[in-house]
N, C-alpha and C positions, 0 to 999 in steps of 0.2 A: 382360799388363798393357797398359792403353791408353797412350794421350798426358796427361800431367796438366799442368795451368796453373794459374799464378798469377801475382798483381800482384808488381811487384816494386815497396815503398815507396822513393822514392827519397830515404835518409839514408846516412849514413857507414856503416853496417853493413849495407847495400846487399846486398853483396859476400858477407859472412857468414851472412847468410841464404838467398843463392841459392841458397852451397854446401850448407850443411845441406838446404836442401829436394831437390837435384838427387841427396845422398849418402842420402838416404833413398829413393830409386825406385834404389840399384844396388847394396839388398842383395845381398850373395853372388857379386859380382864380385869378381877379386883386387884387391888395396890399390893396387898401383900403378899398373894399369886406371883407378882412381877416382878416386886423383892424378892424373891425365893430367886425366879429364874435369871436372874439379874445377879444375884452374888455367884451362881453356880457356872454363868457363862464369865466372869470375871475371875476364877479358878481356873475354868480350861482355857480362858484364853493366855493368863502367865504361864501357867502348866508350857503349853504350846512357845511361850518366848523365853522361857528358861532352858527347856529341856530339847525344844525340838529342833527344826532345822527349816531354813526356808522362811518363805514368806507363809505364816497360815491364813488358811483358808477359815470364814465362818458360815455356817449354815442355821438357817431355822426354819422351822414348820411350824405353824400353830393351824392347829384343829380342833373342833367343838370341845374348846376347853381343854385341851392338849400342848402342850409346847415341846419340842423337839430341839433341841440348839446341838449343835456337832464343829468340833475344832479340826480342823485337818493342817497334816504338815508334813514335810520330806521325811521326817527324822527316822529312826527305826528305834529299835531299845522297848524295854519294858516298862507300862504303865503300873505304877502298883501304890497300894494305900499301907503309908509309914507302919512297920507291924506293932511300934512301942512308941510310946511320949519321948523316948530319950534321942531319935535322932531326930535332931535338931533343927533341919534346914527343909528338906523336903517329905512331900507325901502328906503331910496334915490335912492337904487342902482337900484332897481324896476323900477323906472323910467325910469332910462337908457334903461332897457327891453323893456318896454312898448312901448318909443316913437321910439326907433332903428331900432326894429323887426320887420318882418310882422307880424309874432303873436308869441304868448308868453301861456302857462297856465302850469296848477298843474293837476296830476295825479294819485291814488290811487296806491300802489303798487300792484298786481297781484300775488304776490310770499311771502309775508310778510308785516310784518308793516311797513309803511311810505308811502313817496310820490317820484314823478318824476316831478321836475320844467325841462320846454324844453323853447325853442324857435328854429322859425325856420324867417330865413331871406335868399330874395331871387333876384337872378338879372336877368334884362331880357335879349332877345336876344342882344339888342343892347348893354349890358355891363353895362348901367344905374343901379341904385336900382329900385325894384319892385314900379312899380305907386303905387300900390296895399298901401303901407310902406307912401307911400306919401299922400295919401290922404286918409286914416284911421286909426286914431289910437284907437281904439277901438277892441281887438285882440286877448281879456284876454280869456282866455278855460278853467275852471275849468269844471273836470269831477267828 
C-alpha cells in the first residue's frame, strides 16, 4: 500500500476524523498497535490546529508492520517538547511522541511554507513493539 493523503478540515471533530481515516490504512494490525498510533496521530493533529496555520494536511504509510503518519501545515515556528511539568498549556503532547514512537522529527515543506511533524512506530515479527522503541528514546529528526 502507498502513502495516502488528505485535507484535514479544521473543526472540533478534527481529531476524529483523522483517527478514523489513519485506523482505516491499519487494517489487520493488532488493536493495541492502532491504539498507540491513533493517540499519536490525534497529537499531531491538535499540535497542527493549535499551532499551525492553514488547512493541514495528513499522511500515512503503513508497511510490513510499520506505520508512518505525518501532519503537514503552512505554519513556520518551532516544534519542541515542553522542557518542565510547569508550563502548563503546551508541548506535553510531544512527549507522548517521543517516548511512544520509534521515532518522531519535523520537516521543511518542499512545495511551500511550513513544516511536516511525522512519526513512525513499528512492530516486529513477533507482534511485540520495536525493541528498537524500547530501548531508545532518543529519535527526534529535525531536517
Amino acid at each position: 500500500m502507498g502513502r495516502a493523503h488528505t485535507r484535514v478540515v479544521p473543526d472540533a471533530s478534527a481529531p476524529a476524523r483523522a483517527r478514523r481515516y489513519v485506523s482505516s490504512r491499519c487494517e489487520g494490525l493488532p488493536s493495541d498497535f492502532v491504539d498507540t498510533v491513533l493517540l499519536l496521530t490525534t497529537e499531531l493533529v491538535n499540535n497542527a490546529l493549535w499551532h499551525g496555520r492553514g488547512d493541514p494536511k495528513l499522511d500515512v504509510l503503513v508497511e510490513a508492520g510499520q506505520v508512518t503518519v505525518g501532519v503537514s501545515d503552512e505554519g513556520g515556528g518551532e516544534v519542541r517538547i515542553a522542557s518542565d511539568f510547569r508550563w502548563p498549556e503546551t508541548g506535553h503532547g510531544l512527549r507522548l511522541v517521543d517516548s511512544l514512537s520509534d521515532r518522531w522529527g519535523v520537516e521543511p515543506l518542499t512545495t511551500g511554507p511550513g513544516k511536516r511533524v511525522w512519526f513512525e512506530l513499528t512492530r516486529d515479527a513477533s507482534g511485540a513493539f520495536s525493541s528498537e522503541a524500547e530501548e531508545s528514546r532518543s529519535r527526534h529528526d529535525v531536517r
